[in-house]
C-alpha positions as CSV (number, residue, x, y, z in Angstrom):
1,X,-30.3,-35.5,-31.5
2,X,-27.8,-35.2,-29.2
3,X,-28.9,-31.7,-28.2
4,X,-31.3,-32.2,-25.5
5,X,-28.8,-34.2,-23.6
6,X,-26.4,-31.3,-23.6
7,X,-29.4,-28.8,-22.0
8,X,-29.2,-30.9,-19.3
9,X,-26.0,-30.0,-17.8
10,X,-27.4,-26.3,-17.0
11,X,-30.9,-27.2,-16.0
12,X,-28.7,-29.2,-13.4
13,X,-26.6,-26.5,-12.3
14,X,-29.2,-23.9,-12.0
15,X,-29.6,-25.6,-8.4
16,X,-26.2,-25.4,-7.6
17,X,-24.5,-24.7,-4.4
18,X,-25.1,-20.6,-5.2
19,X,-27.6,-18.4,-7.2
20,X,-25.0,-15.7,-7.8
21,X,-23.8,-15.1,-11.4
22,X,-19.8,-15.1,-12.4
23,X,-18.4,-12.8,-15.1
24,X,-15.2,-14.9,-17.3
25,X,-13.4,-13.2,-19.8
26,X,-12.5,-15.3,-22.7
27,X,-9.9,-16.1,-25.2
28,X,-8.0,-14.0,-22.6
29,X,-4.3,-14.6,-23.8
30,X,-5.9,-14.2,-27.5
31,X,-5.5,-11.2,-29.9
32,X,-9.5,-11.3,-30.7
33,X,-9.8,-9.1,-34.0
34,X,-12.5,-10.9,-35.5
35,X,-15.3,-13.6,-33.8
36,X,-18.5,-15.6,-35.6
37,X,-21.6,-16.3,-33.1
38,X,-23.6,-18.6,-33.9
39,X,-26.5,-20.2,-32.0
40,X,-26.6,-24.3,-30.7
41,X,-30.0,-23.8,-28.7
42,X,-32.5,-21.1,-27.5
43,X,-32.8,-17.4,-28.6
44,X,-31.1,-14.1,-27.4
45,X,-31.7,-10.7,-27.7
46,X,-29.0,-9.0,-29.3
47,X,-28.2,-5.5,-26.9
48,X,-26.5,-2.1,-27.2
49,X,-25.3,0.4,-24.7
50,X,-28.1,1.4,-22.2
51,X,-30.1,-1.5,-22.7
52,X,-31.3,-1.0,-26.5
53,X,-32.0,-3.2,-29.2
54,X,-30.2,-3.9,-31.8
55,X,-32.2,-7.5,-32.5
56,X,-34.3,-9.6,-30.7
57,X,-34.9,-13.3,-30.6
58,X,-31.7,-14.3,-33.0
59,X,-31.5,-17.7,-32.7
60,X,-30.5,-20.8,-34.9
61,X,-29.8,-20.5,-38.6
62,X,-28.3,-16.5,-37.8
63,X,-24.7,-15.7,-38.1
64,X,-23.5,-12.7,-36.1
65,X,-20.0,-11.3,-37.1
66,X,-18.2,-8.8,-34.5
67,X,-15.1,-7.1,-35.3
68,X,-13.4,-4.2,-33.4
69,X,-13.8,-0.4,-35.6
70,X,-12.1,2.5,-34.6
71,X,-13.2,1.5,-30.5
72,X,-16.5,0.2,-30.9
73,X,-18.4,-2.9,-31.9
74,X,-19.0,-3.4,-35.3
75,X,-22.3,-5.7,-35.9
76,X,-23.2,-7.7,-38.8
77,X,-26.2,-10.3,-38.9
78,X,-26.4,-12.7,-41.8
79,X,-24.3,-10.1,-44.2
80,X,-26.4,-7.0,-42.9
81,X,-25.0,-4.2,-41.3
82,X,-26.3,-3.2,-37.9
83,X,-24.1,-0.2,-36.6
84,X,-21.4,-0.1,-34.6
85,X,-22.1,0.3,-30.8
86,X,-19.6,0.7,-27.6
87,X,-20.9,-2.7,-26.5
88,X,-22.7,-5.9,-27.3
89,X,-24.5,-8.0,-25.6
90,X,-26.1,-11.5,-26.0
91,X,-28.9,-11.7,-23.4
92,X,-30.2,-15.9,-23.2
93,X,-34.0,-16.0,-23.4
94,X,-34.1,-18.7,-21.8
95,X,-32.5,-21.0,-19.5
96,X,-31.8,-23.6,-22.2
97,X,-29.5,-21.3,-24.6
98,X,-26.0,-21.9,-26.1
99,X,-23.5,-20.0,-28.0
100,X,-21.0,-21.2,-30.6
101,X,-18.0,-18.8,-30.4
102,X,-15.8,-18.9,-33.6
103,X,-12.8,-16.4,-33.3
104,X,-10.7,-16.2,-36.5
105,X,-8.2,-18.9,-36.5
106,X,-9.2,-20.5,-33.0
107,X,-11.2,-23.0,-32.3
108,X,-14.5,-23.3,-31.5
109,X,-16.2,-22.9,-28.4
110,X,-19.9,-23.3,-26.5
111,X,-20.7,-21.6,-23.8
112,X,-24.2,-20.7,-21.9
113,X,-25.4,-18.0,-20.3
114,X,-24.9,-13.9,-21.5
115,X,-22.5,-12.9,-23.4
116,X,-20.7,-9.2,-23.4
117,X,-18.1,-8.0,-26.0
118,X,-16.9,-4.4,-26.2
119,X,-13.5,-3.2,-27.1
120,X,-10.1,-3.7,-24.8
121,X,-7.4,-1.0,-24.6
122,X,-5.5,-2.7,-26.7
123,X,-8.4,-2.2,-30.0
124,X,-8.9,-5.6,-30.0
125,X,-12.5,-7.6,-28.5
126,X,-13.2,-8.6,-25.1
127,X,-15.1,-10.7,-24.6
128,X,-17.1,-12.1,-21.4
129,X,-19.3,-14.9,-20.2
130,X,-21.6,-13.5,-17.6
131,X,-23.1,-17.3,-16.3
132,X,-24.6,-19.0,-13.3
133,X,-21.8,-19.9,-10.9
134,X,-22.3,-23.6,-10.8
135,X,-22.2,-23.5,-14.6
136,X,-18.9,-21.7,-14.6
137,X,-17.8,-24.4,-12.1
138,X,-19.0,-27.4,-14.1
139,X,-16.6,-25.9,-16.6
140,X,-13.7,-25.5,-15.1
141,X,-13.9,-29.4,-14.0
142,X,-14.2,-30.8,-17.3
143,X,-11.6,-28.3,-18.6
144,X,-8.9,-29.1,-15.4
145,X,-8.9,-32.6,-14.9
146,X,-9.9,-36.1,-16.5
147,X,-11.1,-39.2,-15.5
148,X,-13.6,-41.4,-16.0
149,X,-15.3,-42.1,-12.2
150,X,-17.4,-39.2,-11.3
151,X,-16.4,-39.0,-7.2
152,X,-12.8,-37.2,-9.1
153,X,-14.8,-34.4,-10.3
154,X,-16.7,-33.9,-7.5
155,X,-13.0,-33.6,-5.6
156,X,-12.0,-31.2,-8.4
157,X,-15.4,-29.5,-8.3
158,X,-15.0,-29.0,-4.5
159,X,-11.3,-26.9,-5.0
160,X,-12.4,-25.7,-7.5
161,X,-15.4,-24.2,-6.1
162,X,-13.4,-23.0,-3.1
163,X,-10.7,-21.2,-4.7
164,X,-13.5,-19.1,-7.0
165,X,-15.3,-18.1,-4.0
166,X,-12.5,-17.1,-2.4
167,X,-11.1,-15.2,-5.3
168,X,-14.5,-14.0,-6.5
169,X,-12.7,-10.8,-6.8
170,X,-9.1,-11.4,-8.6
171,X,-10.0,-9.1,-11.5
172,X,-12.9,-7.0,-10.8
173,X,-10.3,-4.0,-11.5
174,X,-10.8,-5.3,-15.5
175,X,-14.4,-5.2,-14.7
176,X,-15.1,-9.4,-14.1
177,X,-14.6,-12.0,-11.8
178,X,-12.1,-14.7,-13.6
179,X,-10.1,-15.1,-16.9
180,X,-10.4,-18.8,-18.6
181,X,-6.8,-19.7,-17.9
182,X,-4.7,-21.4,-15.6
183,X,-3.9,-17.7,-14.4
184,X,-7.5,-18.2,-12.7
185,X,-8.7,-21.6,-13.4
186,X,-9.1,-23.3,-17.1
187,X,-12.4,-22.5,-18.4
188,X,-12.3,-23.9,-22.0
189,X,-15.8,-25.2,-23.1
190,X,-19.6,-25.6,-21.3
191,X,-19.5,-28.7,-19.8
192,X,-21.3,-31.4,-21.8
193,X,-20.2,-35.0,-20.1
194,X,-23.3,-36.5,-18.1
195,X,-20.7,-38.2,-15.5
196,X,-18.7,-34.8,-14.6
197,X,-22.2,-33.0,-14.1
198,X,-23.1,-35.5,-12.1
199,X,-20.0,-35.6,-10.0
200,X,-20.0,-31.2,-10.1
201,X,-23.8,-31.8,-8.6
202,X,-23.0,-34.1,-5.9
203,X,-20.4,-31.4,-4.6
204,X,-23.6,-28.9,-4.2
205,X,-22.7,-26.8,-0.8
206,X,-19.6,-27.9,-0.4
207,X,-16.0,-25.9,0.0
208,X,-12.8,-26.5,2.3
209,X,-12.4,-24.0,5.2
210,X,-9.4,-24.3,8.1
211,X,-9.7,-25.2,11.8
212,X,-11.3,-21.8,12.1
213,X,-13.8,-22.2,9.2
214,X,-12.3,-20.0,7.0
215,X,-12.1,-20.8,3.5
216,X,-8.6,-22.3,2.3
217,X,-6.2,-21.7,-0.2
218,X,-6.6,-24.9,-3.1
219,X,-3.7,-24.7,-5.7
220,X,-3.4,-28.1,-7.7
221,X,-1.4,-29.8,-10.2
222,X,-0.9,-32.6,-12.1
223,X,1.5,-34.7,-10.5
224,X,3.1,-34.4,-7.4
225,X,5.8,-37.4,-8.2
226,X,5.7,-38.7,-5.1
227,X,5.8,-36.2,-2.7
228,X,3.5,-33.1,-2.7
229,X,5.8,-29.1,-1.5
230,X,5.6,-27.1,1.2
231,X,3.6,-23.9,0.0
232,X,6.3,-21.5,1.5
233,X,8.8,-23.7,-0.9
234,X,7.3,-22.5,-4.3
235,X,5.8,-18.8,-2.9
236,X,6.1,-16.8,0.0
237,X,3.7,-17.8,2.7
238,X,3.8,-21.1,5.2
239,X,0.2,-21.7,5.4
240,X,-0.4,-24.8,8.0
241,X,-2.7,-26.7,5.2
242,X,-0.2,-26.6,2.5
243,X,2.4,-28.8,4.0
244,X,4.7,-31.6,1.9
245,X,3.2,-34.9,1.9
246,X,4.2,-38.3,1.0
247,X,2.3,-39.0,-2.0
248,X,2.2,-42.2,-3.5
249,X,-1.0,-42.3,-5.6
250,X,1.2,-40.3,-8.1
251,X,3.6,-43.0,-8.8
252,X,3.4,-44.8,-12.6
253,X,0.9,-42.1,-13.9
254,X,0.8,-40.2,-16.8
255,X,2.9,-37.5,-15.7
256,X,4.8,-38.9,-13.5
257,X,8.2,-39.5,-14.7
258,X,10.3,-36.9,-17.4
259,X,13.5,-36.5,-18.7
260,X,14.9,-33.8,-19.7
261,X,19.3,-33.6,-21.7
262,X,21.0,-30.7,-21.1
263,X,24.5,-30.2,-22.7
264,X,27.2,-29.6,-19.6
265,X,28.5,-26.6,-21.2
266,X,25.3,-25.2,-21.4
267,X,24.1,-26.2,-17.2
268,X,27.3,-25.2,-15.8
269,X,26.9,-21.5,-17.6
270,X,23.6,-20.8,-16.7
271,X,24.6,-21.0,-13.0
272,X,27.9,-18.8,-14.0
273,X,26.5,-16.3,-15.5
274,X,22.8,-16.0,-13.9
275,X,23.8,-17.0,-10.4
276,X,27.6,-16.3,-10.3
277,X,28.5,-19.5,-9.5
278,X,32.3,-21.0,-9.2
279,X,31.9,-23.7,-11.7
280,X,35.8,-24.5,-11.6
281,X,35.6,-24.9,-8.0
282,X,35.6,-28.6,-7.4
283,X,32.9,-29.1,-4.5
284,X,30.4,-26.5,-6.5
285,X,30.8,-27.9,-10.0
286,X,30.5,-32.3,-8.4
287,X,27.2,-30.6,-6.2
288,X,25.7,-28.8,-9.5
289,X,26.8,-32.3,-11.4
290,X,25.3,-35.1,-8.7
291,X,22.4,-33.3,-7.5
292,X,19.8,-35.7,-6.2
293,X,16.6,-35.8,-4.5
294,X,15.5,-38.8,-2.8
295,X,13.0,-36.3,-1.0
296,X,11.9,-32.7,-2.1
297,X,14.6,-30.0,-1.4
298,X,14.4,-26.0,-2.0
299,X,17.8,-25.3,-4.1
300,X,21.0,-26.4,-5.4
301,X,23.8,-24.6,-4.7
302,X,21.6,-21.6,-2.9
303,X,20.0,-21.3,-6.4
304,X,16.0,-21.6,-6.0
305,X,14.7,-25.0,-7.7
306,X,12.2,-23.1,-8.5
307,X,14.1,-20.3,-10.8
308,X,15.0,-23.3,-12.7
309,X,13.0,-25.2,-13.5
310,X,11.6,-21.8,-14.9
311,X,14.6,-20.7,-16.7
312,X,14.8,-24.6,-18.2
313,X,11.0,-25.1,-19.3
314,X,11.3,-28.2,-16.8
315,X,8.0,-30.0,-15.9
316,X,8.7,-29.5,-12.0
317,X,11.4,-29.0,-9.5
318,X,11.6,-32.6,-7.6
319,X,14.5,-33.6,-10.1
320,X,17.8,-35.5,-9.9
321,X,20.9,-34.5,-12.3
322,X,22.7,-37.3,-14.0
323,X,26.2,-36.6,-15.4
324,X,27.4,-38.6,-18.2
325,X,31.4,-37.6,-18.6
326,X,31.6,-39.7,-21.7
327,X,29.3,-37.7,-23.2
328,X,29.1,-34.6,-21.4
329,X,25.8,-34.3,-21.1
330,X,23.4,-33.9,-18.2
331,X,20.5,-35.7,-17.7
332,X,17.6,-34.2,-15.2
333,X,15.6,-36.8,-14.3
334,X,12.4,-35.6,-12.9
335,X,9.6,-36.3,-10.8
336,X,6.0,-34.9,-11.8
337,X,4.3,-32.0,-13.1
338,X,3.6,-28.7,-11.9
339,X,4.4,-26.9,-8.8
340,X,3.6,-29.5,-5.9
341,X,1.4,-27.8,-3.4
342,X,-1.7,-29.0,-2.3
343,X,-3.7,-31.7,-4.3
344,X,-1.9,-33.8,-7.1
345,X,-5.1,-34.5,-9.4
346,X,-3.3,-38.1,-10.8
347,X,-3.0,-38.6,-7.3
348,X,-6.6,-37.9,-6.6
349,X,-7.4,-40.5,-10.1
350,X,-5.3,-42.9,-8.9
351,X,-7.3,-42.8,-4.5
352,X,-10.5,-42.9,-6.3
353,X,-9.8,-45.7,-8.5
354,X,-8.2,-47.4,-5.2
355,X,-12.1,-46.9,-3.0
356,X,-10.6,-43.6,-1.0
357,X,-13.6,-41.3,-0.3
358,X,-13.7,-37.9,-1.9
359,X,-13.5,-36.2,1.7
360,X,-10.3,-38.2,3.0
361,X,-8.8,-37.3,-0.3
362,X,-9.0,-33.8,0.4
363,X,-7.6,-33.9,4.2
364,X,-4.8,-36.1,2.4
365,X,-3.4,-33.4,0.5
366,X,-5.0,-30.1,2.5
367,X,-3.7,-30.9,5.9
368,X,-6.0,-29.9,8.9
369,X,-8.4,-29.0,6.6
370,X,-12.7,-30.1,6.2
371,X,-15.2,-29.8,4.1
372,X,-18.1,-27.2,4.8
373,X,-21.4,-27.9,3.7
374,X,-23.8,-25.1,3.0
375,X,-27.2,-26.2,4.2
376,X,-29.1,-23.1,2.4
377,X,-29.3,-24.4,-1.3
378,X,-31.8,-26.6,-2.2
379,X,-30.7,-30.0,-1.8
380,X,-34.4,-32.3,-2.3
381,X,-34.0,-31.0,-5.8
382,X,-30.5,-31.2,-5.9
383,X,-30.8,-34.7,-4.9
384,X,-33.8,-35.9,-7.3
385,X,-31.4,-34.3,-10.2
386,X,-28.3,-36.6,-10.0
387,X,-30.8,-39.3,-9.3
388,X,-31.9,-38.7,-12.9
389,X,-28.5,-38.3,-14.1
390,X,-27.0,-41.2,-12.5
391,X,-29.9,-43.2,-14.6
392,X,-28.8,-41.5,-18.0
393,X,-25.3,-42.5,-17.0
394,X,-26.3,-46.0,-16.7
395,X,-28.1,-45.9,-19.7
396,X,-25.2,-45.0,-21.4
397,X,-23.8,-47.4,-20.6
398,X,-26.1,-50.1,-21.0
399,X,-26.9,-49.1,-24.3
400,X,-23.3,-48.4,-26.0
401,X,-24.6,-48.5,-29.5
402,X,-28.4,-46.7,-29.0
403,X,-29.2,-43.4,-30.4
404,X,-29.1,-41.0,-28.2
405,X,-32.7,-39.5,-29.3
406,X,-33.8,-42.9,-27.8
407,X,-31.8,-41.5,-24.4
408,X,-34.0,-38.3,-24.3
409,X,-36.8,-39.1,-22.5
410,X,-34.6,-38.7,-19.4
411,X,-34.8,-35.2,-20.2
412,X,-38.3,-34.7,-20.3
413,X,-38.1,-35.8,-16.5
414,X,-35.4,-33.3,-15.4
415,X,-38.0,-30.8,-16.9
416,X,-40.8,-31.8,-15.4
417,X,-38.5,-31.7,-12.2
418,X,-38.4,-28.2,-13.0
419,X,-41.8,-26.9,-13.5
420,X,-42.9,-28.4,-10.4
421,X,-40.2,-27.0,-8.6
422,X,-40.9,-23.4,-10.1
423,X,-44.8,-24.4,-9.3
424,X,-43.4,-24.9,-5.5
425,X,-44.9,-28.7,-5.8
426,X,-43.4,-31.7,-4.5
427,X,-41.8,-34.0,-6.3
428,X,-43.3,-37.5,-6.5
429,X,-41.5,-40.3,-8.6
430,X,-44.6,-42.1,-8.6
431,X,-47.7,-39.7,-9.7
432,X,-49.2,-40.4,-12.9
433,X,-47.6,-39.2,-16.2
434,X,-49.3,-37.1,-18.5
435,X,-48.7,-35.8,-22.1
436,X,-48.8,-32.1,-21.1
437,X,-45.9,-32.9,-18.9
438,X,-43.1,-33.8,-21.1
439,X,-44.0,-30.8,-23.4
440,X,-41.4,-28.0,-23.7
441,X,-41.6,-25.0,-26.1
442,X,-38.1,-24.7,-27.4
């Protein structure tokens, strides 16, 4: 019975920071020729083109097969052939709906909200999640970062939130808002963990803007190893948030250290023949040889660090070279992972484990920067929601070994919290219970 628990997550969201709705394409570096819906909650009416019919109210128990014919859709529920149609789409009946998403030979996926598949230029599927914002956000958390103390994903719920709305636009040319990958942000699965909801819904409102209130740029990575980049080191522009920092926090975490052997022929080469380097001149070949970086630095030998660490598959470009002459090999001894500008997320783990605020966490790594709070949404409710959530946490773990059908009464109150609110009641903790209010028709 661990499905109720799981509708949770979206009844939370749906009072989010906004109302707006997000379109994702999925499985977006996939060849899609072949995908399996199945149903995990709720009902949806199965569309065409213009709005028709093709099925209404499929729901658990169906199996819905699409495959790409000669440009269109090709439907098939349960074996039985429904047409063919220039697109498909999976309208929720409900709030409380979820897909399963089985593509040939990838992995599962569950996802809420709509879902519309038509045919890509390339005659293979395309397929989108049209969802509540917040949802989409609550996603991207628990596919970006991990952790286990929920003021982390409220930090990465915060950036994350702020780079989408300031890129609510990146691919409405391909007709929708984000892809799932890091190309965007990582949007692998619905979110299901009680503690990142919880963390997601304490960020309600909030985004990063500059002295002038505008929203900010918010790249992250991994790891910083030490010392966060300059933004104008890794791309083109010097933007006054996005300078190098001391960084700390991302010492003796998971990605903080790598290695990485290089034969000598093989390192002196590449700068010969891709950078026309004199390797046989003395000074060039002991610089390329006994590179180090105590602190971050921009090239070697006028090459850019970061063309190499591109052309070598390195983790990042804070690394040292090592020469072993007995051996002739190199050694790059490295520093982190990813590109270094703005917020390391170990480094954010690591200032939350240590009592730093989610807020000074943010100015630590965004420099000159606050958080904005929007006071439209609507935060009584917002606020009696990770109450309630904060209470299954604890139940969690109070209870490691207890059913979680014995957990689901919690439920019943973040339903009731949502009739009344739909009623335009107030909420009172303390008025009688009765039967008719922890009813739901699923």
């Amino acid at each position: 019975m661990k499905r109720p628990l799981l509708i949770l997550c979206f009844l939370l969201l749906a009072f989010g920071a906004s109302a707006d709705r997000v379109k994702v394409r999925l499985f977006s570096t996939n060849t899609i020729d072949l995908i399996n819906i199945s149903f995990d909650l709720g009902y949806y009416d199965l569309m065409g083109e213009g709005g028709s019919t093709i099925e209404a109210a499929v729901g658990d128990g169906k199996s819905v097969e699409l495959i790409p014919k000669e440009g269109l859709v090709h439907v098939s529920i349960d074996g039985y052939d429904y047409g063919s149609h220039r697109q498909v789409t999976f309208q929720a009946t409900d709030t409380a709906c979820i897909l399963c998403l089985n593509p040939r030979n990838i992995k599962q996926r569950t996802y809420e909200g709509d879902l519309i598949v038509s045919v890509a230029k390339n005659g293979k599927l395309l397929i989108i999640n049209d969802v509540e914002f917040e949802t989409y956000i609550a996603g991207v958390v628990q596919s970006e970062i991990y952790g286990d103390q929920t003021d982390i994903f409220r930090v990465q719920a915060i950036i994350s939130r702020t780079w989408a709305m300031k890129n609510i636009n990146k691919h409405k040319a391909d007709g929708y808002n984000f892809c799932d990958q890091v190309h965007c942000q990582a949007y692998l699965n619905r979110c299901v963990r009680p503690d990142i909801m919880l963390g997601t819904m304490q960020s309600a409102g909030m985004t990063i803007v500059d002295a002038d209130g505008h929203l900010i740029d918010t790249p992250f990575h991994s790891n910083s190893g030490g010392q966060t980049a300059n933004s104008e080191d890794v791309w083109r522009s010097a933007l006054p948030y996005l300078r190098s920092v001391p960084d700390t926090f991302s010492y003796r975490m998971r990605q903080s250290e790598w290695v990485k052997v290089v034969n000598e022929d093989k390192w002196l080469n590449y700068f010969a023949s891709k950078h026309k380097l004199d390797i046989h001149n003395d000074s060039i070949r002991r610089a390329l040889l006994s590179f180090a970086q105590p602190t971050r630095k921009v090239r070697l030998c006028g090459v850019p660090l970061t063309r190499i660490r591109t052309d070598f598959q390195l983790k990042s470009t804070f690394f040292s070279v090592i020469y072993d002459a007995a051996t002739h090999r190199v050694t790059l001894s490295g520093h982190g992972f990813g590109h270094g500008v703005g917020l390391s997320q170990e480094g954010t783990i690591r200032m939350v484990h240590l009592g730093y605020a989610y807020d000074s966490i943010i100015r630590h790594y965004y420099t000159g920067s606050r958080i904005a709070y929007d006071e439209s949404h609507p935060h009584t409710y917002v606020e009696n929601y990770i109450k309630q959530i904060a209470q299954i946490i604890e139940e969690d773990k109070n209870a490691a070994t207890q059913k979680a059908s014995k957990k689901d009464d919690w439920l019943g109150r973040l339903f009731r919290l949502r009739d009344r609110e739909e009623r335009e009641e107030v909420y009172d903790p303390n008025a009688e219970e009765l039967d008719e209010d922890w009813r739901y028709d699923w």
